[in-house]
C-alpha positions in Angstrom: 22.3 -7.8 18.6 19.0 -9.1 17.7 18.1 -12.4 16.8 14.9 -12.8 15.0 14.7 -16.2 15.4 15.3 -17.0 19.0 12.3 -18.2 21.5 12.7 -16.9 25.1 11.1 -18.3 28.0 9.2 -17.5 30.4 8.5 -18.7 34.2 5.0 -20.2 33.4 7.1 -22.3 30.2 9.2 -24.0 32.7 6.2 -25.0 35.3 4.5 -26.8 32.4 7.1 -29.0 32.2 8.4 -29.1 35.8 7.1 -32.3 37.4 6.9 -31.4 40.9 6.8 -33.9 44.1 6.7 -32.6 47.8 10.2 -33.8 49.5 11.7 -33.2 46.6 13.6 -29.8 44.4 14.0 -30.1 40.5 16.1 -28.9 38.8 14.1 -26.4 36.9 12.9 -25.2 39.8 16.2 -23.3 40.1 17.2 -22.9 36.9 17.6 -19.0 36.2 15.9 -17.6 33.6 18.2 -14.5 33.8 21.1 -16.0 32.0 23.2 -13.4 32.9 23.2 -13.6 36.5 26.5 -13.6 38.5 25.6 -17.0 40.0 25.2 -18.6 36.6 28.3 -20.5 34.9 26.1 -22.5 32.4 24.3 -21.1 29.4 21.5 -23.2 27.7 21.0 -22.6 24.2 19.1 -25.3 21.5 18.9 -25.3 18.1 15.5 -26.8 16.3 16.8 -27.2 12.6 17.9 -30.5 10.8 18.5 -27.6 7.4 22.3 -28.4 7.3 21.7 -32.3 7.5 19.2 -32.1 4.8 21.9 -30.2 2.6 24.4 -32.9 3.2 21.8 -35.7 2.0 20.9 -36.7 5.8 17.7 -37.6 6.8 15.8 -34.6 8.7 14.6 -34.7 12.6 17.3 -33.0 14.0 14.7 -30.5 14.9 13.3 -32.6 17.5 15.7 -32.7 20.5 15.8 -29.7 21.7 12.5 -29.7 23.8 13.2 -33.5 24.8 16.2 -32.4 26.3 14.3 -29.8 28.0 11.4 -32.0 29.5 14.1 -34.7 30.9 16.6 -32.3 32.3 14.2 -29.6 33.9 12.8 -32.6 35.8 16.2 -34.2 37.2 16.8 -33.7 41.0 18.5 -30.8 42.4 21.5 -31.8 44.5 24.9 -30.7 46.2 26.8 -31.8 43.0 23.9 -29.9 40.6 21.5 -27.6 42.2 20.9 -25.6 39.4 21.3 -22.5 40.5 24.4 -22.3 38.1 22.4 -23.1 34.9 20.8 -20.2 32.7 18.6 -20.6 29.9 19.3 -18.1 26.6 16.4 -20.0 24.9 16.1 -21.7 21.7 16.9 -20.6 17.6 14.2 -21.8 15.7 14.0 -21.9 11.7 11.3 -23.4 10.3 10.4 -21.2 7.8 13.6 -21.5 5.8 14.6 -23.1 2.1 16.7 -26.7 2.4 19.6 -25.2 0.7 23.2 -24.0 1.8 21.9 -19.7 1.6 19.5 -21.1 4.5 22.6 -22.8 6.3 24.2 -19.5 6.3 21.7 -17.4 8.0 21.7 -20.4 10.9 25.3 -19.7 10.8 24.7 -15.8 11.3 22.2 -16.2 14.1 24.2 -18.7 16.0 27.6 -16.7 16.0 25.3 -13.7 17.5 23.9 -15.9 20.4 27.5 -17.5 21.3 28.7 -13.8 21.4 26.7 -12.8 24.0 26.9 -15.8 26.0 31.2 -15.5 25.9 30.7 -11.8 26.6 29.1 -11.7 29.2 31.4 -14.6 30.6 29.3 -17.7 30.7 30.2 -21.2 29.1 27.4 -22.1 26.3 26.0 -25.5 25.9 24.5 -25.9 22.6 21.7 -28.2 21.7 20.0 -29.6 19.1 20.1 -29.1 15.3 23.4 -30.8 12.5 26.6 -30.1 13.4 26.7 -28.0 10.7 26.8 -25.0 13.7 30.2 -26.3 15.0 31.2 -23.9 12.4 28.9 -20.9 13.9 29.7 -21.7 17.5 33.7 -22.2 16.8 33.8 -19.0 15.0 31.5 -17.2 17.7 33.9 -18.3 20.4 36.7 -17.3 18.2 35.6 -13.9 17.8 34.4 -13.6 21.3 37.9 -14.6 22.9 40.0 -12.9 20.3 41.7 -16.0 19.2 41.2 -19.3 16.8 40.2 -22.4 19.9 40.6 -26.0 19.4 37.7 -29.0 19.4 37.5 -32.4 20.5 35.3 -34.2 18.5 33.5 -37.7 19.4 32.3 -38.6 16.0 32.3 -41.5 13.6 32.3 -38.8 10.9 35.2 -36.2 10.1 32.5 -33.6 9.2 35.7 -32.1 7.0 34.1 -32.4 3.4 35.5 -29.6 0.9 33.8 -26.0 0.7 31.0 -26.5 -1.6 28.3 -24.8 0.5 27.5 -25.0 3.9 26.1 -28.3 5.4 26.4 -30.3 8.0 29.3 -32.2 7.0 32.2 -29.6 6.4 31.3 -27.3 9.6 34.7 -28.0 10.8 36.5 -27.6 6.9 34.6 -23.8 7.1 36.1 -23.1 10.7 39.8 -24.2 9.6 40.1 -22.4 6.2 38.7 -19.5 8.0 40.8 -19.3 10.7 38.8 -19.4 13.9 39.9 -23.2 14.1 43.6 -24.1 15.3 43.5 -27.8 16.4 41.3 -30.4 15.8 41.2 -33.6 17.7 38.4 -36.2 16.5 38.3 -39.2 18.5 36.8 -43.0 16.8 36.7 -42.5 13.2 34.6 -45.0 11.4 36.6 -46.2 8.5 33.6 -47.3 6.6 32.1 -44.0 6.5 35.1 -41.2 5.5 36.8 -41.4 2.5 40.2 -42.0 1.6 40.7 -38.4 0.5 39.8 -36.8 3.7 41.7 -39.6 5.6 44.9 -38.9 3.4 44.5 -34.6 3.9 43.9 -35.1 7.6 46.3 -37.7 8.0 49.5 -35.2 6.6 47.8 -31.9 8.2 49.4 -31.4 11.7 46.9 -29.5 13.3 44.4 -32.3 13.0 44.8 -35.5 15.0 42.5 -38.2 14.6 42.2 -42.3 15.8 39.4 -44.7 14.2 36.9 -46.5 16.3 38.3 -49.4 14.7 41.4 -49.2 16.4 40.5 -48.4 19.6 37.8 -51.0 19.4 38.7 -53.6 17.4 42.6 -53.6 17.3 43.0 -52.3 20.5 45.8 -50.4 19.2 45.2 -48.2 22.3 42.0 -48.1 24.8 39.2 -45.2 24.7 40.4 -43.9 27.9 44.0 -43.2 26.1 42.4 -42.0 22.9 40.5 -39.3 25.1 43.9 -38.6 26.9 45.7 -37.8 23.8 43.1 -35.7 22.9 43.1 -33.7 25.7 46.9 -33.5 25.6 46.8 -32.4 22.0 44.1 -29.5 22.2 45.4 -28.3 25.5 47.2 -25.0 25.0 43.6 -23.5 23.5 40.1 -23.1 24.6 38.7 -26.0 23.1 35.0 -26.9 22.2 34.1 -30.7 23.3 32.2 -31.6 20.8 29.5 -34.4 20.4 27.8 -36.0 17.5 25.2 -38.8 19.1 25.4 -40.6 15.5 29.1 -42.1 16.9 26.4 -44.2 19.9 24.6 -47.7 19.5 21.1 -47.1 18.3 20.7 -43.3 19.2 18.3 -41.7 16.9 20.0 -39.9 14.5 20.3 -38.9 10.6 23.1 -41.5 10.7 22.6 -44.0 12.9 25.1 -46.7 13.9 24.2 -50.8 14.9 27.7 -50.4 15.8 29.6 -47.8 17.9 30.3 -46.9 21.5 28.0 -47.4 24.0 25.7 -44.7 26.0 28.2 -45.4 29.0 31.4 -44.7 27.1 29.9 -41.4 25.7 29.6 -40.4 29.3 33.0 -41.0 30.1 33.9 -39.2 27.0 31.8 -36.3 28.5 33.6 -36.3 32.4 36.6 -37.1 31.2 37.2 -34.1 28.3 35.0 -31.8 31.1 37.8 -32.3 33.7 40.7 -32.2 32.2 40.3 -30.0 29.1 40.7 -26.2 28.7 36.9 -26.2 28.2 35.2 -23.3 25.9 31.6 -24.9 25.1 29.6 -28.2 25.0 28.2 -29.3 22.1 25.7 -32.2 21.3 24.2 -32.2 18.0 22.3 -34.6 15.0 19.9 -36.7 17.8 16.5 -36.5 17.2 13.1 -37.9 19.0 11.2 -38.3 15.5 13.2 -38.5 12.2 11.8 -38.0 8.6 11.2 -41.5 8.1 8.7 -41.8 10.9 11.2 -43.6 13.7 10.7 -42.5 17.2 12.7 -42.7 20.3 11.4 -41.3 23.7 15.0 -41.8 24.9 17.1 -39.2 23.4 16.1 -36.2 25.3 17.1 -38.5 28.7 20.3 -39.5 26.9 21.4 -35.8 26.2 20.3 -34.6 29.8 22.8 -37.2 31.2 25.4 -36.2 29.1 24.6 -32.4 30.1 24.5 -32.8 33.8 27.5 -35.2 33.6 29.4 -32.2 31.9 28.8 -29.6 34.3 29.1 -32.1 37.2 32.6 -32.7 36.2 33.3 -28.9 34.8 32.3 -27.8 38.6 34.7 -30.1 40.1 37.3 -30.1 37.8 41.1 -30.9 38.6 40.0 -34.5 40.1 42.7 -36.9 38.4 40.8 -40.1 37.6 43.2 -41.9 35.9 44.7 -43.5 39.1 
């Protein structure tokens, strides 16, 4: 299966970026650009578009964090615990020549759900960056199809992403992937109650395959802590594959379409990350709606560093899985 829109790289892409000391190994430096490699576990994939968060009235930039992400993580260091030797790159789905309208969000949708195929195919575990979360919808449904069964998610969001079926966008990518099947369970952890209305909160609230806690009351009524919310999580999605999903919106100050003065911290999302990694029955990563340069002419040189930690953390913990950390 072709996809038109995918970028491939090559050897000379990755020593452009590689920052290379004597003494010392990079990461990229063993990063395998034959993704399907027997030694490979990890399967890189980004998505430049912000399309679906422009259709749900976002501002656009999501574009941007693909090739951040790129530049910070190529250049981390190559250890024991990371060498990168398990890490492939399947490249990068680029749209830029498309409308800003739900038709366009649908041919995303078709290219992604071809690219997740052949990663789950061929065996690997695809981590997806870049882009609205709009593609949890491609990348559930791509799993789906791939294992032969509807998955769960975990989702760290302060957004439901559950809006009603009125055309694809990036805030009912998880609605699509329910209705249609490909979506058993659905687990989203710190809620912001200022931001999801009390018609989704009342349809999630009565629908058992959906379990969700507000940031609100982990946070501020310490109804339970964030550790325990992640637990439950875990405990609830467990019998499936599940997708761990991340929306960088839900952290302090992140550049995003929708970004928070007010949410967890960069630390907490990496807990989030090692905890869900270890103990879930992990079918994909997924970090989505950061960006380096929005519409509205913010910048932030931190985002692509921010994701790479959250990457490496993922795989760190994936790899050594089975650790219990909650003595």
């Amino acid at each position: 299966m072709k996809n038109n829109n995918l970028k491939t790289y090559q050897q000379n892409d990755l020593v452009s970026i590689i920052k290379t000391r004597a003494g010392e190994t990079k990461l990229g430096e063993r990063i395998k650009l034959n993704w399907q490699a027997n030694e490979v576990e990890f399967v890189l994939l980004g998505i430049t578009e912000d399309i679906g968060v422009q259709v749900n009235r976002g501002i656009g930039g999501t574009h941007t964090a693909w090739i951040s992400f790129l530049n910070a993580f190529l250049n981390i260091q190559s250890t024991k615990v990371l060498s990168g030797n398990e890490i492939g790159i399947y490249g990068c789905l680029s749209f830029d020549d498309l409308k800003i309208n739900s038709e366009s969000v649908e041919m995303i949708d078709n290219e992604v759900v071809k690219a997740i195929l052949e990663i789950i195919n061929f065996g690997k575990t695809p981590v997806i960056i870049g882009g609205g979360h709009n593609n949890a919808y491609p990348i559930i449904k791509g799993v789906g199809i791939a294992k032969k069964q509807a998955i769960n998610a975990i989702n760290l969001d302060a957004h439901s992403d559950f809006r009603v079926k009125e055309g694809r966008h990036s805030g009912n990518g998880f609605r699509y992937a329910f209705n249609e099947g490909f979506l058993q369970k659905y687990s989203i952890i710190g809620l912001h109650e200022n931001y999801n209305s009390q018609v989704i909160i009342d349809e999630i609230s009565q629908n058992p395959s959906i379990q969700f806690c507000f940031w609100e009351d982990i946070f501020l009524r310490e109804k339970m802590t964030f550790k325990e919310a992640i637990l439950q999580a875990i405990e609830f999605t467990k019998s499936k594959p599940t997708g761990i999903e991340l929306d960088l919106d839900c952290i302090e100050n992140v550049l995003t379409s929708a970004m928070t003065p007010c949410g967890i911290s960069a630390t907490q999302a990496r807990q989030y990350i090692h905890q869900t990694s270890t103990l879930a029955n992990v079918a994909y990563l997924h970090i989505c709606e950061g960006a380096t340069q929005l519409a509205t002419g913010q910048t932030s040189i931190l985002t692509g560093k921010l994701i790479s930690y959250l990457v490496s953390d993922f795989m760190k913990a994936f790899n050594h899985r089975g650790t219990d950390f909650t003595n």
